[in-house]
N, C-alpha and C positions, 0 to 999 in steps of 0.2 A: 233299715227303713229310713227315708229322708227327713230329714231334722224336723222340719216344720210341719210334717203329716205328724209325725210321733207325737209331736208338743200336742199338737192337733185333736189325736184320738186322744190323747192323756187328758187333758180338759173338760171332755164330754164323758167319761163315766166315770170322771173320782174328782172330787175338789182338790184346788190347792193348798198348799199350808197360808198361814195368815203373813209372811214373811214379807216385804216389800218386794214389789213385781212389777213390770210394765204395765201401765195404765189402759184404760181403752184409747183416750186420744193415742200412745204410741203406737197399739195397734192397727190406728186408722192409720197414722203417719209411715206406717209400714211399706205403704205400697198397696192402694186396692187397685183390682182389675177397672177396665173400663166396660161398659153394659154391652150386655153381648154374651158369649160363651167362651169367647178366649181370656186365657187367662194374664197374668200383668205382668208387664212388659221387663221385671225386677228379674223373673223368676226362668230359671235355667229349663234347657231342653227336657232335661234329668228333672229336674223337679217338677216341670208340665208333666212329663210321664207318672211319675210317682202320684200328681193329683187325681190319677184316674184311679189308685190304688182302690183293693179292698176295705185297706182301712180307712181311707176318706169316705169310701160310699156309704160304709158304717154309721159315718159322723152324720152327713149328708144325710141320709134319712132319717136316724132321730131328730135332727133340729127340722125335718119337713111332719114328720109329725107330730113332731112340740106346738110347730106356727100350727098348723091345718086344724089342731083341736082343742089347745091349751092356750089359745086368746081368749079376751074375756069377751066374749060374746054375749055375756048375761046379766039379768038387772034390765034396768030402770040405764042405767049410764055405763055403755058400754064403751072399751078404750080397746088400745092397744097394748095393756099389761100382760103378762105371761103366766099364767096360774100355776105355782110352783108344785103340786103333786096332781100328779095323772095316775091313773087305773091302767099299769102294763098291760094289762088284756085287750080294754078296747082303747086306748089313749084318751079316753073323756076325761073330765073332772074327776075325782074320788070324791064319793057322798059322803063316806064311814072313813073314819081311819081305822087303819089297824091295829093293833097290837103293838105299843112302840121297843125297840129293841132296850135290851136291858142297858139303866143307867141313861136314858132320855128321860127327862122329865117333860109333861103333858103339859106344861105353859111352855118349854121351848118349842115345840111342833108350830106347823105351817099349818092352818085346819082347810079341812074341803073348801075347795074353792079360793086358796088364798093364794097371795103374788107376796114377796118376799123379797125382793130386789138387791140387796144386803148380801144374799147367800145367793144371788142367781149371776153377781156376775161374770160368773168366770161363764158360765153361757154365753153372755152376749159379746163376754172376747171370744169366743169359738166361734158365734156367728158373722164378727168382723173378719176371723184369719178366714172360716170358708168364703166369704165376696171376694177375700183377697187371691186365693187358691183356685177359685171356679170361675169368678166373672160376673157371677148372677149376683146384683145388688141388691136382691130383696132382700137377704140376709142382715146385710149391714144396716139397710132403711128400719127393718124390723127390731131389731137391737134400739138401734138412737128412737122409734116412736116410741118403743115401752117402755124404755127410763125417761124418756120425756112424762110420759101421761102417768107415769109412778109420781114423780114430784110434785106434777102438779095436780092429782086429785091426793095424794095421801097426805102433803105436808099440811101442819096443825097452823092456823092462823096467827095464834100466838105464842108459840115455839119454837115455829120453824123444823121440829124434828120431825122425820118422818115415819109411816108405819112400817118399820124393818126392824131389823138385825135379830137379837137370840129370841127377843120374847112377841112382838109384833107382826103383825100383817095385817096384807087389805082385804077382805073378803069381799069379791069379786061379784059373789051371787049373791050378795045381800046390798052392796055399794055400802059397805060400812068396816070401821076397825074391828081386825079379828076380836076376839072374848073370850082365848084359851086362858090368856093371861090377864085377868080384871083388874091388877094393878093398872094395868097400861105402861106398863116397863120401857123406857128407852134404853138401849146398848147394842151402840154398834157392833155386831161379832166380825167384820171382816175391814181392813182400808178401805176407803172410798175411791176405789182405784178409775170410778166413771165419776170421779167431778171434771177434769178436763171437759170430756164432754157434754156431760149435762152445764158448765158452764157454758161453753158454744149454743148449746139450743135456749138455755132457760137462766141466765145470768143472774137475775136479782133475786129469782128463787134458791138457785145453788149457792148464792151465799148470805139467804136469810138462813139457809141450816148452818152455813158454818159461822155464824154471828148465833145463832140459836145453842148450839156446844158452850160456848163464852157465858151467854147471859144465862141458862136455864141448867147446864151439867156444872159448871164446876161450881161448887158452893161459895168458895173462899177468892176472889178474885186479888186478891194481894199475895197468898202464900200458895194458895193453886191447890188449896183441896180440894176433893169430887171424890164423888162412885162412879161404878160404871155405870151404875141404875140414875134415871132421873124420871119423871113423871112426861110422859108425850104429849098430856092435854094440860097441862099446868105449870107452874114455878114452882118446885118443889125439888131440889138439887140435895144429893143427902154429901156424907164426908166420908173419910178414910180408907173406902174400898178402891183406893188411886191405882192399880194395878199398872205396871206398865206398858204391856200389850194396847191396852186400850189408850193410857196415855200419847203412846206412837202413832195410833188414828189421826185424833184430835191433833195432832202437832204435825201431822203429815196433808189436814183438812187444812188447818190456819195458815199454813205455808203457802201452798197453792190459794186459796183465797187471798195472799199479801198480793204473790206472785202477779195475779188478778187485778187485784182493786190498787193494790198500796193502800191499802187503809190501814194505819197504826194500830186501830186494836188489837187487828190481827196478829202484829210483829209483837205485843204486849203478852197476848194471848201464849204467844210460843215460847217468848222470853219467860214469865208465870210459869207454868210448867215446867220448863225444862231446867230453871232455876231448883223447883220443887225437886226433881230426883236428882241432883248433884246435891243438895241439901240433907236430901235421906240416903244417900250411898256408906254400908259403913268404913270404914277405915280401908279396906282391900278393895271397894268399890262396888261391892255386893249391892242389889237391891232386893228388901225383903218382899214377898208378896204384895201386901200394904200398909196400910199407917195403922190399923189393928193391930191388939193384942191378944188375938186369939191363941189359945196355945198349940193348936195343931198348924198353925202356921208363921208359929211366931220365931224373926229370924230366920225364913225359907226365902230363898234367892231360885225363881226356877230362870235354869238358864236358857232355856229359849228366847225369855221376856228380854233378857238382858242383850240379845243376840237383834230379836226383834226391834226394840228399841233404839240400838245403833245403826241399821239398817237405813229406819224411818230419819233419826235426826242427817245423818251423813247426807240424802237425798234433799232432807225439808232445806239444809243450810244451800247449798248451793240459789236457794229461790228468795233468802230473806238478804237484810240490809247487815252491813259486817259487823255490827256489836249482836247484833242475834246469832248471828253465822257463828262468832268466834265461840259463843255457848254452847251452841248444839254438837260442833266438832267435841268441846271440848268432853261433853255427855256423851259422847258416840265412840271416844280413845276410852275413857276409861270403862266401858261397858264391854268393848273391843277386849281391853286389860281382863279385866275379872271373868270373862268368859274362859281366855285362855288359861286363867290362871290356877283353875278349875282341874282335877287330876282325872283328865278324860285320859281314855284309851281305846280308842276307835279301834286299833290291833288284836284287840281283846275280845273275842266274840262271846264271852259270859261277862264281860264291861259295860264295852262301848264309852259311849256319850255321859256326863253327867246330867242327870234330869233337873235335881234338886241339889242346894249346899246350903252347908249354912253359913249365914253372913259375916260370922263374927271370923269364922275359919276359912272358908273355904272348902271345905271337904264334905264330900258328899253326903246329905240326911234322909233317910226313910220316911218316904212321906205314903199315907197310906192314899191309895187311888179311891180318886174322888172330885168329884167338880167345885172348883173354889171358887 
């Protein structure tokens, strides 16, 4: 199958990992078709054929019945957001949820009628590569209106965060923030791989959120403590739960907003941080979950996070000014380091990868499955 159908189908029925990915600006920069039916002019004989493929009409029709019934057409203030769970039967709204699979917990859910923008998008890179693969730009226009009209009805006036990631949404049919989760939980679960974009259409809004991260998540703005939890209607930033998954967000948001503005707090913001985990590294370079002392997690280094993390800095230093820069490389060799340094055996089909170690050693620890 040809590369970019594959990517293609693979986007449209399974999420990606959270790992650092091409953005949606690069997806626009990719090469869209011009309007019309033909496709862009990037794109090989061989791959024009391949666009006609089974597996692209596959794609092509789910994302025609996502646009055709899963816009928010309802309310008082109807937009162009995309209503993140439809009813496979008739592609409407879902009134009821079901039954969540076992190990979901009922404040992380998207409830009837909600948009979720956070987790949706790797959709609207799939709706950029089909304008790019087909020609038909409503795809692509479709994608940039509903992260457009996401920002701007769901960001908080005095937070800047918006109603996304594990525990928030918009409810669509109500024009109000979901209420699975009554805290009102802010936590991004995925990069903000559409700020490019959303800075293109909505500039001062795309970086009141990533000025909102700075003044409202991190608690400690000198030593760079945070949770990944923060209040979405309030000032309310708690401490310790500095994960670094989540830290590589944040430090992959302030990058691209330096990139952006050159505003200094931003390079402040990255430098804080990224300070903060070469600070908590132990000796071998390990990062343990977070600044708790919890004992089922205390001294757990998951290496993905560590993997993750180098990813984001290696990416963010190329955007910042060279005493930021020389930081983040330096947080992304040793994260780089301690991954490796980890007794994986991917050869090993009762091995594999190491999940967990512990910091002090290195070597792998039993960590019982569980949501941290």
């Amino acid at each position: 199958m040809n590369r970019p159908v594959k990517l293609l189908f693979v986007l449209i029925v399974t999420s990606l990992t959270s790992l650092p990915c091409r953005t949606l600006a690069d997806d626009e920069a990719g090469g869209v078709a011009p309007e019309g039916n033909s496709v862009s002019p990037d794109i090989s004989a061989t791959e024009a054929a391949d666009s006609e493929s089974r597996f692209l009409n596959v794609v092509r029709r789910t994302v025609d019945v996502i646009l055709e019934n899963g816009r928010d057409t309802h309310g008082d203030q109807q937009s162009e957001m995309i209503i993140s769970v439809l009813d496979r039967k008739n592609g409407k709204p879902i009134r009821r949820l079901p039954q969540p699979p076992q190990g979901v917990r009922h404040s992380d859910r998207v409830g009837p009628g909600g948009s979720n923008a956070n987790l949706q998008q790797d959709l609207y890179r799939t709706m950029l590569h089909l304008s790019r693969l087909t020609g038909d730009m409503r795809y692509k226009q479709s994608a940039r209106a509903a992260l457009q009209d996401f920002i701007r009805i769901t960001q908080h006036p005095d937070t800047g965060f918006l109603a996304w990631g594990e525990h928030l949404y918009w409810n669509c049919l109500e024009d109000r923030l979901g209420d699975l989760d009554p805290n009102k939980t802010h936590e991004p679960k995925k990069k903000f791989i559409s700020f490019d974009l959303l800075y293109d259409l909505e500039p001062e809004r795309t970086l009141k959120y990533a000025r909102g991260l700075w003044d409202h998540q991190i608690a400690d703005q000198k030593t760079g403590n945070f949770s990944r939890h923060a209040k979405y209607d309030r000032h309310d930033p708690r401490r310790d739960f500095d994960f670094a998954k989540e830290g590589g967000y944040f430090i992959d948001t302030w990058s691209r907003a330096y990139a952006a503005s050159q505003d200094d707090v931003f390079a402040t913001a990255v430098r804080v941080l990224t300070q903060r985990y070469l600070n908590r590294m132990s000796s071998l370079g390990h990062l343990a979950l977070d600044s708790t002392t919890r004992p089922e997690w205390f001294q757990t280094s998951p290496s993905l996070y560590a993997v993750a993390l180098a990813a984001e800095c290696t990416d963010a230093a190329d955007r910042m000014d060279a005493q930021t820069a020389l930081l983040l490389r330096q947080l992304a060799s040793a994260q780089d380091n301690a991954f490796l340094s980890m007794p994986h055996r991917p050869d090993d089909s009762e091995r594999g990868f190491v999940s967990y170690a512990d910091t002090e050693s290195g070597q792998p620890k039993p960590v019982e499955a569980k949501q941290s």
